[in-house]
C-alpha positions as CSV (number, residue, x, y, z in Angstrom):
1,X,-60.6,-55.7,-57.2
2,X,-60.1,-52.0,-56.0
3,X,-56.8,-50.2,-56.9
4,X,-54.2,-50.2,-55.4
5,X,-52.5,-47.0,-53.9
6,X,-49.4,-47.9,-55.4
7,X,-51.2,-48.4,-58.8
8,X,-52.7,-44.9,-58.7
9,X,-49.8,-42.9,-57.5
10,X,-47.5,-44.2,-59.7
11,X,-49.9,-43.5,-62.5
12,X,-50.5,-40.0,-61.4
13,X,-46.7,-39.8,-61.1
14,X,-46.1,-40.6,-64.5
15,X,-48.9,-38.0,-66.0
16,X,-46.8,-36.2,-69.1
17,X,-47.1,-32.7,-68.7
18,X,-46.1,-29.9,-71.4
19,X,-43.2,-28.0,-70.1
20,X,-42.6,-30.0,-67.3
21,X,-38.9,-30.6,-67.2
22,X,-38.2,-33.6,-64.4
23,X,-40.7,-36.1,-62.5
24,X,-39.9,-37.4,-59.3
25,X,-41.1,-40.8,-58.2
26,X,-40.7,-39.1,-54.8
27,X,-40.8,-35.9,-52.8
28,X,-37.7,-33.8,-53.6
29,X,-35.1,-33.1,-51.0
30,X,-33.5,-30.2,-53.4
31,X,-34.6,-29.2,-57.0
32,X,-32.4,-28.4,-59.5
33,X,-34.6,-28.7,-62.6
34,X,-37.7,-26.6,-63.3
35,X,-40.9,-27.5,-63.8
36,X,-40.8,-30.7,-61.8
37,X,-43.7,-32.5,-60.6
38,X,-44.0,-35.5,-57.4
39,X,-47.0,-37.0,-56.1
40,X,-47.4,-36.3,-52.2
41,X,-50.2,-36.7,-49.6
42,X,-52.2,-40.1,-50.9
43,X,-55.7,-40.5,-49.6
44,X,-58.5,-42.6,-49.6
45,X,-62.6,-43.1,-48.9
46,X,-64.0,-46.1,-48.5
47,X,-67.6,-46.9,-48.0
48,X,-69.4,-50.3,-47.3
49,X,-71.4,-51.7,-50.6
50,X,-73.6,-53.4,-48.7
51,X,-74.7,-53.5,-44.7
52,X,-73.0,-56.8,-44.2
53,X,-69.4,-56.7,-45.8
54,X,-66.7,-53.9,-45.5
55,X,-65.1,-52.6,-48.4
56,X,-66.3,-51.3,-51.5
57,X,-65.5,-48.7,-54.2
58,X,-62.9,-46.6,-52.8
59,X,-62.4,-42.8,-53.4
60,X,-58.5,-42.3,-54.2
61,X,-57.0,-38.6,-54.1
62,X,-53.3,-37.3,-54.2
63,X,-51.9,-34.1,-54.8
64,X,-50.0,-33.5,-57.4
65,X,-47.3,-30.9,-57.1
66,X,-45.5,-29.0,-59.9
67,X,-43.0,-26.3,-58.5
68,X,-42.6,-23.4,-61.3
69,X,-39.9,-20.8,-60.1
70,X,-38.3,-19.8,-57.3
71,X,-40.0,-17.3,-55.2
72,X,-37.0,-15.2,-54.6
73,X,-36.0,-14.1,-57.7
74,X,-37.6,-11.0,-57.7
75,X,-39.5,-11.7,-61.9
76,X,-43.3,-11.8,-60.0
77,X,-44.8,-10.8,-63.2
78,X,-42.5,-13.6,-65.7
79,X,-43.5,-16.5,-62.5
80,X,-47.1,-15.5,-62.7
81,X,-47.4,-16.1,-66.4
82,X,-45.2,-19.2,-65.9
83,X,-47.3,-20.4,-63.6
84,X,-50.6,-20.0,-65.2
85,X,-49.1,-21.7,-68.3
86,X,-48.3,-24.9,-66.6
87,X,-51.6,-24.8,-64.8
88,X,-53.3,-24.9,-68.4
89,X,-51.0,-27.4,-69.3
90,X,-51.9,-29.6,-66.1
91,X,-55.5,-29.4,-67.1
92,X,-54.9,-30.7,-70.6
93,X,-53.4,-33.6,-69.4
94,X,-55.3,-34.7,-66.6
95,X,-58.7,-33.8,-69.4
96,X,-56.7,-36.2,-71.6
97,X,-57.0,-39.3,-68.8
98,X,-58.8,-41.9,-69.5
99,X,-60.7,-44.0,-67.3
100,X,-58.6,-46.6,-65.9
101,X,-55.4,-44.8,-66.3
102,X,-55.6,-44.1,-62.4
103,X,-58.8,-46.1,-61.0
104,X,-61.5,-47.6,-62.4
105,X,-62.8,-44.1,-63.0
106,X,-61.8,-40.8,-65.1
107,X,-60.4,-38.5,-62.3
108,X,-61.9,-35.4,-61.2
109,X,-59.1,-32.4,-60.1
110,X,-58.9,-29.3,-58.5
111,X,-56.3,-27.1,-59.2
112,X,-54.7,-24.1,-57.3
113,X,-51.4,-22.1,-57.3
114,X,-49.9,-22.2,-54.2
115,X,-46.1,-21.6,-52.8
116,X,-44.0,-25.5,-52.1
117,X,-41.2,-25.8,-49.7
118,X,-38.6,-28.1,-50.5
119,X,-35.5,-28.1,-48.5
120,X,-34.6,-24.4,-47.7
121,X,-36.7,-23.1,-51.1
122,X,-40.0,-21.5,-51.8
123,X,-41.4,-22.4,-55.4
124,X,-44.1,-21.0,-57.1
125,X,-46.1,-23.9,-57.7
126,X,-49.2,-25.3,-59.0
127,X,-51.6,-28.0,-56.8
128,X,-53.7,-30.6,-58.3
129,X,-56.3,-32.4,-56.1
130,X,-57.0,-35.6,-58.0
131,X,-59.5,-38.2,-57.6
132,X,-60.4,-40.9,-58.9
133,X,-62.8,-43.3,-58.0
134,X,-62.5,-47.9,-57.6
């Protein structure tokens, strides 16, 4: 039986990262506690098995999204180094996943910093591409 979106997001959700203060089961509306981390942007690949059925071993990916700082507090230098420090902390965790945790597979994961809007905010953020695989 492939996984079930719910089953991977809610895993992915749940992934414990050092210095992370809140996670959301959802997207924010507002923030008020920093680091916090959602799951946004669910996705999947599906591929036939075999020339006769449908189905098969689906590709999951999500983004995982951890806002930092605020942009506009005028500390680029002290957001920076905040920002790379969660980003190694994000890869220790998701290194730390075992298959099955998410799918059927370990998950592979791309990671970037970028700027998230939520509400009226910019945050210096950190995005994880994950996939995982059945």
């Amino acid at each position: 039986m492939p996984t079930s979106y719910d089953t991977f997001t809610s895993a992915l959700q749940d992934l414990v990262v050092t210095g992370v203060a809140r996670r959301y089961d959802h997207i924010p509306a507002s923030i008020s506690d920093l680091p916090c981390q959602w799951v946004q942007m669910p996705e999947s690949d599906e591929g036939l098995m075999t020339f006769d059925g449908s189905g098969g071993f689906p590709t999951l990916r999500a983004q995982l999204l951890i806002a930092v700082e605020a942009v506009a507090q005028g500390t680029p230098i002290t957001n920076w180094s905040a920002t790379v420090t969660i980003i190694d902390a994000l890869a220790t965790a998701l290194r730390a996943v075992a298959a099955g945790t998410f799918a059927k597979s370990k998950p592979t994961f791309r990671l970037r910093m970028v700027s998230a809007t939520v509400g009226d905010s910019n945050y210096w953020a950190v995005e994880a591409t994950v996939t995982a695989y059945g």
